[in-house]
C-alpha positions as CSV (number, residue, x, y, z in Angstrom):
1,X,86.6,99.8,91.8
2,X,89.9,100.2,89.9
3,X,91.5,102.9,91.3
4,X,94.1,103.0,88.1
5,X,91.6,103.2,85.8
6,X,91.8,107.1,85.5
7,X,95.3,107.2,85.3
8,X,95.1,104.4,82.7
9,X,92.9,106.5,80.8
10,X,95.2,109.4,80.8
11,X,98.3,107.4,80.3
12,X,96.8,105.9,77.7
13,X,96.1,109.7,75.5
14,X,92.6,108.5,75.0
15,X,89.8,111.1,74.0
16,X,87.2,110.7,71.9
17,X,87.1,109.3,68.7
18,X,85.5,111.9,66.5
19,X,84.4,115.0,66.9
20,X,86.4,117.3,69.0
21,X,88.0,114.8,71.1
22,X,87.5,115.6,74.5
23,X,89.9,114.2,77.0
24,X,88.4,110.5,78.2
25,X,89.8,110.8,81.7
26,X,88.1,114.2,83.0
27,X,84.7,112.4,81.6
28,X,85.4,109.7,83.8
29,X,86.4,111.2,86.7
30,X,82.4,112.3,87.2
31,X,79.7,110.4,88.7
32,X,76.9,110.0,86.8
33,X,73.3,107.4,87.2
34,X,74.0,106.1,83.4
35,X,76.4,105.4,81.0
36,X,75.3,105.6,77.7
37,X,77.2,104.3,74.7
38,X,76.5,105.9,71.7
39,X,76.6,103.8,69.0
40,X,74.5,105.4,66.6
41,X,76.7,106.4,64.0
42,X,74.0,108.2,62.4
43,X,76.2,110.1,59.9
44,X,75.6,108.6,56.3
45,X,78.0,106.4,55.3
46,X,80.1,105.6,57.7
47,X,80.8,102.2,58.8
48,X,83.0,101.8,61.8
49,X,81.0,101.7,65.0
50,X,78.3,99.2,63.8
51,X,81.4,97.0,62.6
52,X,83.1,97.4,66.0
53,X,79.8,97.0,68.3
54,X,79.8,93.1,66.2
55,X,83.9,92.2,65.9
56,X,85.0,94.0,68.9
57,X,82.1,93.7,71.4
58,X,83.7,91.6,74.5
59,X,86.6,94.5,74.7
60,X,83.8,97.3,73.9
61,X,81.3,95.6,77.1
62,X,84.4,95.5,79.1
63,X,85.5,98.8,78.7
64,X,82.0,99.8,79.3
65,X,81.9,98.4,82.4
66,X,85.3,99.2,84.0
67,X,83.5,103.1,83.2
68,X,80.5,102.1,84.5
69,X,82.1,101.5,87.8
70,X,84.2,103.9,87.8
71,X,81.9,106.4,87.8
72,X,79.5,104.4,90.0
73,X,76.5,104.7,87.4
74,X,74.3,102.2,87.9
75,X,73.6,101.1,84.1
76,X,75.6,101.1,81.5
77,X,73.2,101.9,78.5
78,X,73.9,100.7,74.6
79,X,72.5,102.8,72.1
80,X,72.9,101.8,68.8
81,X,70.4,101.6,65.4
82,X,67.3,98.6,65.7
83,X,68.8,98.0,62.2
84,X,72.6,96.6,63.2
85,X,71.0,93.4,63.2
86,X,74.3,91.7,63.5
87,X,75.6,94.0,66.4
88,X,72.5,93.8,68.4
89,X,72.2,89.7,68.0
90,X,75.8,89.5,69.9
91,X,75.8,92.0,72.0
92,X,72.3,90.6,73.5
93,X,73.4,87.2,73.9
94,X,76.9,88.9,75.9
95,X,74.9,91.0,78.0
96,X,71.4,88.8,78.8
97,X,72.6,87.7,82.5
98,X,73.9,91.2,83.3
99,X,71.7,93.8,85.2
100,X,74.3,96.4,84.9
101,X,74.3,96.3,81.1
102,X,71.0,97.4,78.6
103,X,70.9,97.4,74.9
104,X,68.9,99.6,73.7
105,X,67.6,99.8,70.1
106,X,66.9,103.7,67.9
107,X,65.1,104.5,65.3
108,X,67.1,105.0,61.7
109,X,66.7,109.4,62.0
110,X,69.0,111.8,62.0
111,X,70.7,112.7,64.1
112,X,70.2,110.1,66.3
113,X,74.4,110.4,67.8
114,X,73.7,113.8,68.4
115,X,74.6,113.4,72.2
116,X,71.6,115.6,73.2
117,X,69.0,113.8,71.3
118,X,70.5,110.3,72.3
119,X,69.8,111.0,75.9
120,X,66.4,111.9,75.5
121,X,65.6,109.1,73.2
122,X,67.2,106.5,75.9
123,X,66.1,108.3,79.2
124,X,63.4,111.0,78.1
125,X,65.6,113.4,79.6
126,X,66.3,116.7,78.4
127,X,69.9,118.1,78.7
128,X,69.5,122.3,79.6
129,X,70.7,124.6,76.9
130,X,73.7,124.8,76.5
131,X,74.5,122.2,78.7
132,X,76.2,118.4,78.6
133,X,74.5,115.6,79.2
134,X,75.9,115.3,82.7
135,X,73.9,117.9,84.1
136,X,71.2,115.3,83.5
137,X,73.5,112.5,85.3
138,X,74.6,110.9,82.0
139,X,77.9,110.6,80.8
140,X,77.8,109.4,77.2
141,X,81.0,107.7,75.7
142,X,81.8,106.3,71.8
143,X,82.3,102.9,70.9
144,X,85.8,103.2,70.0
145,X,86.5,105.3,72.7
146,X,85.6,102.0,74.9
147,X,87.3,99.8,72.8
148,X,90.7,102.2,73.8
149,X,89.7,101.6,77.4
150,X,89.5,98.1,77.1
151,X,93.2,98.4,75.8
152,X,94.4,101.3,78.6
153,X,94.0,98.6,81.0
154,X,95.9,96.1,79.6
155,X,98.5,99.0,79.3
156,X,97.8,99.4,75.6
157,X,98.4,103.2,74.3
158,X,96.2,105.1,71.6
159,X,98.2,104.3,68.4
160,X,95.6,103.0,65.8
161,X,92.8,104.8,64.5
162,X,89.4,102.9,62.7
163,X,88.3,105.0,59.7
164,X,86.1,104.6,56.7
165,X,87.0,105.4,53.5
166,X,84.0,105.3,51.0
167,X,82.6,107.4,47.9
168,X,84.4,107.6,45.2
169,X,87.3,105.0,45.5
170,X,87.9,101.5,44.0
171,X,87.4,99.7,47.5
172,X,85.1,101.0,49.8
173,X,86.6,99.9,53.0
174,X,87.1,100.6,56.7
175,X,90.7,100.1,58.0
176,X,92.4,99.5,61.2
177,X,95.6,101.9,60.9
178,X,98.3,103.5,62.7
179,X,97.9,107.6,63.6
180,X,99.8,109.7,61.6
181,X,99.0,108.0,58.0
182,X,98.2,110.5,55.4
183,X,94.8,111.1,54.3
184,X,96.5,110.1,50.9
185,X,97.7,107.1,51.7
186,X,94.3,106.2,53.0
187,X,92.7,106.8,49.5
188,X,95.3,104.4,48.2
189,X,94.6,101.9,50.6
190,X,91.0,101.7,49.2
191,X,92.0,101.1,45.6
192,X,91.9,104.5,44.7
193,X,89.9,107.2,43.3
194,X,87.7,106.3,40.6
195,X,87.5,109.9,39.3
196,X,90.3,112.4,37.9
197,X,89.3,115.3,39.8
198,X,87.6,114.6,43.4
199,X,87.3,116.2,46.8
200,X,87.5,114.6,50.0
201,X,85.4,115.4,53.1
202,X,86.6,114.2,56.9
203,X,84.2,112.7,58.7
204,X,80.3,112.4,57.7
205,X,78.4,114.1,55.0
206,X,76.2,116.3,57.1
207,X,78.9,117.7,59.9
208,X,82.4,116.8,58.0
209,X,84.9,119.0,56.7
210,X,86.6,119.6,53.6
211,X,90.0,118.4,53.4
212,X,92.6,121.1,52.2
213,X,95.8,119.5,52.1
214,X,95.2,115.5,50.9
215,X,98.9,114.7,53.1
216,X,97.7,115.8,55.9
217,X,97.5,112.5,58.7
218,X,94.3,110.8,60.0
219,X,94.5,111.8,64.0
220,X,92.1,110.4,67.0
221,X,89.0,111.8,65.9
222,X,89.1,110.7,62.2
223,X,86.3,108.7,61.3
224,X,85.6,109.0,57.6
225,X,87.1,110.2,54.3
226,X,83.9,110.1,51.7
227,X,85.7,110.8,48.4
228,X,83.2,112.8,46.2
229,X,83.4,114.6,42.9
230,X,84.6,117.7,42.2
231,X,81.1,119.0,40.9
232,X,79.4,117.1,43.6
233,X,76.3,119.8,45.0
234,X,77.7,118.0,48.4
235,X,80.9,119.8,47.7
236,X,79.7,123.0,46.5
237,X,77.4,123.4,49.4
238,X,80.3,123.1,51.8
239,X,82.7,125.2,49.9
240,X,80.4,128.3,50.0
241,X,81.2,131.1,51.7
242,X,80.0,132.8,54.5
243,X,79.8,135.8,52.4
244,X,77.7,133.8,49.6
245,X,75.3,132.6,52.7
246,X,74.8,135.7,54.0
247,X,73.6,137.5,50.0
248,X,71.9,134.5,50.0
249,X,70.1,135.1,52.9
250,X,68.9,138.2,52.5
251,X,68.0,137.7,48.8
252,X,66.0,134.5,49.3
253,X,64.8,133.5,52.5
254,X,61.1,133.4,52.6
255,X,61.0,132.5,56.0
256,X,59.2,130.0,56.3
257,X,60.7,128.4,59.0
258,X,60.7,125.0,57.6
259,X,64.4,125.3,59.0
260,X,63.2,125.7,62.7
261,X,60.5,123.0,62.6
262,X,63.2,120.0,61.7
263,X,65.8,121.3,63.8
264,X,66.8,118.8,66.2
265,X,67.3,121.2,69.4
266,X,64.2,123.3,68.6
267,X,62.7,119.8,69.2
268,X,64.2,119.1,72.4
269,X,62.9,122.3,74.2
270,X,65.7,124.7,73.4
271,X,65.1,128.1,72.2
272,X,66.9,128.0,69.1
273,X,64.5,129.3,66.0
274,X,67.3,129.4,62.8
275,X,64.2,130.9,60.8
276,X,64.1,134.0,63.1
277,X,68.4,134.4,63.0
278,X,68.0,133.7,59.2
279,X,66.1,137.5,59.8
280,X,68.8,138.7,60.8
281,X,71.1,138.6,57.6
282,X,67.8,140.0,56.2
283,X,66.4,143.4,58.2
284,X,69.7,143.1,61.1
285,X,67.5,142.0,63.5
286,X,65.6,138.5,64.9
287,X,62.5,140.8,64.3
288,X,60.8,139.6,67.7
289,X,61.6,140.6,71.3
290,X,61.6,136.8,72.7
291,X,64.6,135.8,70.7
292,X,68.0,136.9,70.1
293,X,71.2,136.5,68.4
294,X,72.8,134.5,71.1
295,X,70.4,131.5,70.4
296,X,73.1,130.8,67.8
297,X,75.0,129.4,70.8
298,X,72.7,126.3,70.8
299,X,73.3,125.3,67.1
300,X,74.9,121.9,66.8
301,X,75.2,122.3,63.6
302,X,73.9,119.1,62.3
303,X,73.1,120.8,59.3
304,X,69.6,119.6,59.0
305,X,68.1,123.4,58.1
306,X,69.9,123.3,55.2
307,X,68.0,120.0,54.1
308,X,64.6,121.2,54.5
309,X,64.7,124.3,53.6
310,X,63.1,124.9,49.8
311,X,65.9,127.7,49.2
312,X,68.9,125.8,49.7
313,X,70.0,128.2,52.2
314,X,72.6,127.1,54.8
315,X,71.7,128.4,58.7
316,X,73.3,126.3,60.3
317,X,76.2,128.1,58.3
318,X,74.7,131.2,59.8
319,X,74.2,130.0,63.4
320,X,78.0,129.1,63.2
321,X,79.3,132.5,62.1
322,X,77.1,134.6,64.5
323,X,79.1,132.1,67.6
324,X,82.4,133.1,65.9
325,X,81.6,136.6,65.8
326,X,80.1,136.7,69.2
327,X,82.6,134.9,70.8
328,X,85.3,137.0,69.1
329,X,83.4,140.2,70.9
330,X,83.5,138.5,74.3
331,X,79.5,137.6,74.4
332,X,79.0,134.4,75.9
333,X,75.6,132.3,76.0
334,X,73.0,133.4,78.0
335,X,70.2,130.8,77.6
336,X,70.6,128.2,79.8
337,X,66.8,127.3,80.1
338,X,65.8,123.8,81.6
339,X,62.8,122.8,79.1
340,X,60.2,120.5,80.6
341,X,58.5,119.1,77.5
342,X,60.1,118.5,73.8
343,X,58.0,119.8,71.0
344,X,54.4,117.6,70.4
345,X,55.1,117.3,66.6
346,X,58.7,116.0,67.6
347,X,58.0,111.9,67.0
348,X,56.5,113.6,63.2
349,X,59.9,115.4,62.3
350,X,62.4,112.8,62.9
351,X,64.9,112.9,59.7
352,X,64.7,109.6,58.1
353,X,68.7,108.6,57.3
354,X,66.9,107.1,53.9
355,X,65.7,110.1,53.2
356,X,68.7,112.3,53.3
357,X,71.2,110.3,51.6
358,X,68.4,110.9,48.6
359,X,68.6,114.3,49.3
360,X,72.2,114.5,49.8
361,X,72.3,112.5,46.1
362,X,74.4,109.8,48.0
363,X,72.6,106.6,46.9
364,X,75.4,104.9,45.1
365,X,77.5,105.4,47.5
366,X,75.8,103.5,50.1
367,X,77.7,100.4,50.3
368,X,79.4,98.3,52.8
369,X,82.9,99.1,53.3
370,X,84.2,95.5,55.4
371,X,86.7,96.3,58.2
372,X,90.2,95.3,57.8
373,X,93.0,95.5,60.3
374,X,96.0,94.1,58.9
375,X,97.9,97.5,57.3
376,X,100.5,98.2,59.7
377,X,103.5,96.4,57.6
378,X,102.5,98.6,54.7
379,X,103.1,101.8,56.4
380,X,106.7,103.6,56.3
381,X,106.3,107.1,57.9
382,X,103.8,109.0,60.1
383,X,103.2,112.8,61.0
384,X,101.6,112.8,64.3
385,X,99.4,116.0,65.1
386,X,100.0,117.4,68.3
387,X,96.5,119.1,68.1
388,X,94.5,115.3,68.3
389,X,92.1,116.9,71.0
390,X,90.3,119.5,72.3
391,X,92.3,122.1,74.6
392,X,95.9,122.6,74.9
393,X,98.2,121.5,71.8
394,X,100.7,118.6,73.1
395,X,104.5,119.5,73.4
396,X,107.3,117.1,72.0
397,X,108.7,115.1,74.6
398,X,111.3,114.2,71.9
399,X,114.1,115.4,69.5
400,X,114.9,115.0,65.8
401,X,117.0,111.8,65.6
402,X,115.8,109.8,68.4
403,X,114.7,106.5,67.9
404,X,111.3,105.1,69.4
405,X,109.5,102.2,69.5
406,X,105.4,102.2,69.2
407,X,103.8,102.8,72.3
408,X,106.3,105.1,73.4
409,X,104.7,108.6,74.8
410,X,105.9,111.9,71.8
411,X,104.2,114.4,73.3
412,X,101.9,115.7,76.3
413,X,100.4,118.4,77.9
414,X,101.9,120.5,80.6
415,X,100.3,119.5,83.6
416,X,97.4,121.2,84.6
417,X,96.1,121.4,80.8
418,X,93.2,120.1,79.3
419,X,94.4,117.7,76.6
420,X,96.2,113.9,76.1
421,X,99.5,112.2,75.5
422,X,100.7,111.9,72.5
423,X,102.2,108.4,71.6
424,X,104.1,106.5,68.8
425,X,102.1,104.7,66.2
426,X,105.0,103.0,64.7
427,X,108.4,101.7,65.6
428,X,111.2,104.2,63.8
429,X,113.6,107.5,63.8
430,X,112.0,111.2,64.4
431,X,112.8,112.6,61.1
432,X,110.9,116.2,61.7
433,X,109.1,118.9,64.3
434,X,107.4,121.0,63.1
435,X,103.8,122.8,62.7
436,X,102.3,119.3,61.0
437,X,103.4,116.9,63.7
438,X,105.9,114.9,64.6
439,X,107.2,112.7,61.6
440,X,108.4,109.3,62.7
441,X,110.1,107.0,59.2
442,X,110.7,103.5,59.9
């Protein structure tokens, strides 16, 4: 076992690379009967992981398997879409005399990287509400997270980031490039936008943001910029506000509960019914005494209700402002049931990824977007986010006017915090401090 490797995780700031980037070393440090990699990349559009699991799969298996030991699992477990023909070709042939490695093929659904649904698909086991997947004895890890562990032990730092950038843009591409870059310069590094007046989301179509400020730098968990069209109903959708859900809601939900029968938890076991919270922007109340507000708790929000229901209604929306208000009045979750049995119907209600880029009105924007890694000489400045992770913000371990070469550690925790290090994507001078980052010119 390397005994480094944890402290070669840390040292390296690795977290994961999207969503809300939780620190890689405190996953590691549990033990766990399987490590699964999820390589499903089931959000529409995005390109990176299947491209990695092909170009970078030696580093990728070997990452996997310094974690594997590590936390003395005994499989490591590749999941990853029966249609990356490409990735699942090589990473067969590198993996056919090992007993500790499996690939393992899923269907082409969403949403197949939703953690929870990953696990039961590989190991038919059902993580408890509310719960992760290591309460199963599975600790599930990204692609390019493994990749960055690969790289940690050959004493390589976090600095480079693997993003998409699609939609809307003269070059549909996915680029290897320093953190810190500006979502801007990222546009431009595609070609361009092909329209006057766009929007931008970061990360996937389904679960990604809206970007407010188009300076504002790529961090860790970027994974996708998907350049769309002002009047795009993608774009409205997401720039409606809670207050517009809510009316909404109440003035034309037939409750129906298409919205609970696609949900992806609901089909694991867990008591979350979005129909019956939809009730409760309606009449103030779940209308039933076997369900309650806190079921909002378990919403992933994948966003799936919002695709089946026949109202264009937005629960997920919903679910999300019901946590924010009842975390806000210090109610926590109180389901924590251990189901036993998914739903019967469940193998009928898979979302087919076909299906809901038609739906999403993404069609012509589902194109390759070939990997490129050679962009580092073209980059002059950076602003790195101290907030690249889940937990505590980083704190400067450096002062305007110093000079720093890439690699070189900018910020950290205090001990005893849950976060990562902070390092230097490029070789230059601190120019700034500030609330955006740190802002390194070269």
């Amino acid at each position: 076992m390397d005994n480094n490797l944890i402290s070669l995780i840390q040292g390296a700031g690795i977290v994961g690379a999207g969503g809300a980037g939780f620190p890689t070393h405190v996953k590691v440090k549990a033990k766990a009967e399987y490590v699964i990699v999820n390589g499903a990349e089931c959000e529409p559009l995005l390109r990176v992981d299947q491209q990695l699991m092909y170009y970078k799969a030696e580093e990728m298996i070997i990452g996997l398997k310094a974690v594997v030991q590590e936390t003395g699992a005994k499989k490591g477990i590749i999941a990853l879409k029966k249609k990356y023909h490409a990735a699942i070709e090589k990473l067969e042939k590198l993996t056919k005399d090992d007993e500790t490695i499996e690939v393992f093929t899923l269907g082409d659904f969403y949403p197949a990287g939703d953690e929870q649904i990953t696990v039961y698909e590989v190991l038919n086991r059902i993580v408890p509400e509310g719960g992760i997947p290591l309460q199963v004895g599975v600790v599930v890890i990204n692609v390019e997270t493994l990749i960055n562990v690969y790289y940690a032990k050959k004493g390589l730092p976090v600095t480079e980031k693997y993003v998409t950038v699609t939609g809307e843009v003269n070059k549909p591409v996915t680029l290897k490039v320093p953190l810190g870059v500006s979502i801007n310069e990222m546009i431009q590094l595609a070609g361009g936008p092909t329209v006057a007046e766009f929007e931008i989301v970061d990360g996937g179509p389904m679960m990604g943001k809206l970007v407010e400020d188009i300076h504002s730098p790529i961090t860790k968990t970027t994974k996708g910029l998907i350049v769309l069209p002002k009047e795009h109903p993608l774009v409205k959708g997401k720039r409606k506000s809670i207050e517009a859900t809510l009316r909404e809601a109440k003035t034309a939900c037939c409750h129906c509960s298409l919205c609970t029968e696609v949900c992806p938890r609901n089909l694991i076991g867990h008591k979350l019914h979005p129909d019956k919270l939809m009730r409760i922007a309606s009449y103030n109340s779940t209308c039933e005494n076997n369900s309650s507000v806190t079921e909002a708790f378990l919403c992933c929000e994948c966003g799936l209700c919002e695709l089946a229901c026949i109202m264009d209604l937005q629960p997920w929306k919903l679910n999300s402002f019901l946590k924010g208000r009842l975390s806000a009045a210090g109610i926590k979750n109180d389901n924590n049931r251990k189901p036993e049995e998914v739903n019967q119907f469940r193998g009928y209600r898979k979302f087919p990824v076909k299906k809901l880029i038609a739906r999403l009105s993404l069609e012509k924007y589902n194109v390759d977007a070939p990997l490129i890694e050679s962009v580092d000489e073209t980059v002059k400045g950076v602003v790195l986010s101290q907030k690249q992770h889940i937990g505590a913000m980083a704190q400067p371990l450096v002062q305007v006017g110093d000079v720093v070469k890439k690699g070189d550690p900018v910020a950290n925790v205090n001990d005893g915090q849950l976060g990562a290090m902070i390092h230097a994507s490029i070789s230059g001078t601190v120019k700034s401090i500030n609330q955006k980052g740190i802002e390194i010119s070269s």
